[in-house]
N, C-alpha and C positions, 0 to 999 in steps of 0.2 A: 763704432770707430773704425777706421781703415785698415787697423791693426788688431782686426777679430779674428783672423785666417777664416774662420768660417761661421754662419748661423741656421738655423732651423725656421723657414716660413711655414705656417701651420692654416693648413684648409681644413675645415670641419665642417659638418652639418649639425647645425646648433638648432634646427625647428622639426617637427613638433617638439620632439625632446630630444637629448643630446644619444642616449639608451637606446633609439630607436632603430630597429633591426631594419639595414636599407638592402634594397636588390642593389645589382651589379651597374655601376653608373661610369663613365668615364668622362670628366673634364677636360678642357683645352685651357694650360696657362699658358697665357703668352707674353713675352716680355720684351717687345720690338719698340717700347715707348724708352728710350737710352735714357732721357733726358739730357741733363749735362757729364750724365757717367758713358762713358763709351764701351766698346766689346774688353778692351784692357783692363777695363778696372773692376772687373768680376767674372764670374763665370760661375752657373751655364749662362752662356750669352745668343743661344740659339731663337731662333724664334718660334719655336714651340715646345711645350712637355706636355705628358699627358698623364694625366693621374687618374689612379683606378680608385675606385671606393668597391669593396666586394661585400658580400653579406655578413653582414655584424662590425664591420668596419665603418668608424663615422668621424675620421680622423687621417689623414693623411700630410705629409710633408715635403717640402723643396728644398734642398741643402744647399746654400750659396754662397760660394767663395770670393772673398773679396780680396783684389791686388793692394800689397803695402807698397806702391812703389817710396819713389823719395822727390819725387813734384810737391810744389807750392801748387796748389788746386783749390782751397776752399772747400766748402761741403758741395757733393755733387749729386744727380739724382737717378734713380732709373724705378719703372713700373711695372707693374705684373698685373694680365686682369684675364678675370677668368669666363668660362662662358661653358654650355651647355654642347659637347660635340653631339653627345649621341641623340638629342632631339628625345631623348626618354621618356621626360617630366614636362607634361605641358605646363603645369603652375608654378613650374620652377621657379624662385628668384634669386638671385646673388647680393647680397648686400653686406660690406661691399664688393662693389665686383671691382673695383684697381683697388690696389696699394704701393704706395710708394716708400723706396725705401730710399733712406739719406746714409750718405757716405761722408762720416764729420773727417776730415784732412788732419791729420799728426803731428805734422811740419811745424805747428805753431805760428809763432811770430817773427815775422825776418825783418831788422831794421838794418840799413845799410847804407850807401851812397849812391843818390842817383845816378853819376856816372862813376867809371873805376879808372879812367882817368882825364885830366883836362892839359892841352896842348896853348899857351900863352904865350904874348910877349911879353921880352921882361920890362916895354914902358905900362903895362897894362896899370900896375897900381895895385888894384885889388883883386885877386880872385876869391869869386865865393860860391862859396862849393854846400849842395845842397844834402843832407843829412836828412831821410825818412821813412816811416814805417811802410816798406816794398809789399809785403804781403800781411796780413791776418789783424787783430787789432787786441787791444790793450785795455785790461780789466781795470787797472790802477797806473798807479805810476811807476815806470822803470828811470833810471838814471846809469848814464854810462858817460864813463870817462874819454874825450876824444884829446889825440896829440898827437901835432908833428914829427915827423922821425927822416931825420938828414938821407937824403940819399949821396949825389955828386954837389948838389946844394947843399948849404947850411945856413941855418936859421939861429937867431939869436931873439933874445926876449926887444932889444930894440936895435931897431930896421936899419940902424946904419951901420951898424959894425956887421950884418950879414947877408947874405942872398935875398933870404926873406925875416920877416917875424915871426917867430914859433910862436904853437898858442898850444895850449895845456886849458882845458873846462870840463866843466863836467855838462851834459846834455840831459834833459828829463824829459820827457815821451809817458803820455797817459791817453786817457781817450778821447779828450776835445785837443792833445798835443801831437799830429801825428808827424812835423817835420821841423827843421831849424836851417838855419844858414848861417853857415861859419864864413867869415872874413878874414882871408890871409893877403897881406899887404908882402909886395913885391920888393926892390929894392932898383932900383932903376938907376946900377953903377955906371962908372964909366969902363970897366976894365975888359980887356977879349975875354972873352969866355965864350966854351962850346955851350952845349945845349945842356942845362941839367935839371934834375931832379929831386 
């Protein structure tokens, strides 16, 4: 998760036997494959480490930190693969030689309004304003409460005694539900009026 501050990548040499007393080898990790994680959202972000394996050592490790920022991101990726610098071991093999590690995003679920706000005339009639899940998606069903709220207009449950129609519903969002469309009906007076809200 994004919110590990840090983990332990572990290189080992796991053939013949794990016991087995190795000479002096040095690896190249390298980690220039970002994916969709960029230099920000972890560190070391360099593009090379070298790790030593010394005798009787058959175990080493990369400690990588990873950024909490507070982005809507998704899960994002970045690689490490390793390879033979010193030319030591002619039979050497890596398997495997990448890993990839996944960056699961915090942030959750954001449902919200596709715009934050909408400019009308007041013969327009109806405006309808779109209501949907912006980022991440939804295990079950959520429901939330949406409603009007007066600013220099005022709304009334029926459309002639105000600016507009208040509307007061409840909304339900699940995984085949990820948007709605609310309808607020206008009022198309005759009276001056400045521009309201």
């Amino acid at each position: 998760p994004e919110d590990v501050g840090s983990f332990d990548i572990s290189v080992a040499i796991l053939s013949p036997d794990p016991v087995t007393v190795v000479p002096d080898v040095t690896f190249e990790i390298f980690d220039s494959a970002n994916g969709t994680a960029g230099d920000a959202d972890y560190s070391p972000s360099s593009s090379l480490t070298f790790l030593n394996f010394s005798n009787g050592i058959n175990e080493t490790f990369i400690t990588v930190s990873i950024t909490d920022d507070d982005l809507f991101e998704g899960t994002e990726t970045f690689s490490y693969t390793i390879s033979d610098s010193s030319l030591s071991f002619k039979y050497l093999t890596f398997a495997p030689d990448v890993m990839t590690v996944n960056i699961i995003d915090n942030e959750g679920t954001r449902i919200g309004f596709a715009h934050s706000d909408y400019v009308v005339e007041e013969s327009v009639g109806v405006v309808s304003v779109l209501v949907s899940v912006l980022y991440g998606e939804l295990d079950g069903n959520a429901t939330f409460r949406l409603m009007t709220v007066n600013g220099t207009a005022v709304g009334y449950p029926t459309l002639a005694t105000g600016d507009y129609q208040s509307v007061e519903m409840e909304l339900v969002f699940g995984p085949t539900t990820t948007q709605h469309t609310v309808n607020i009906s206008v009022n198309d007076d005759s009276l001056l009026e400045t521009n309201e809200t």
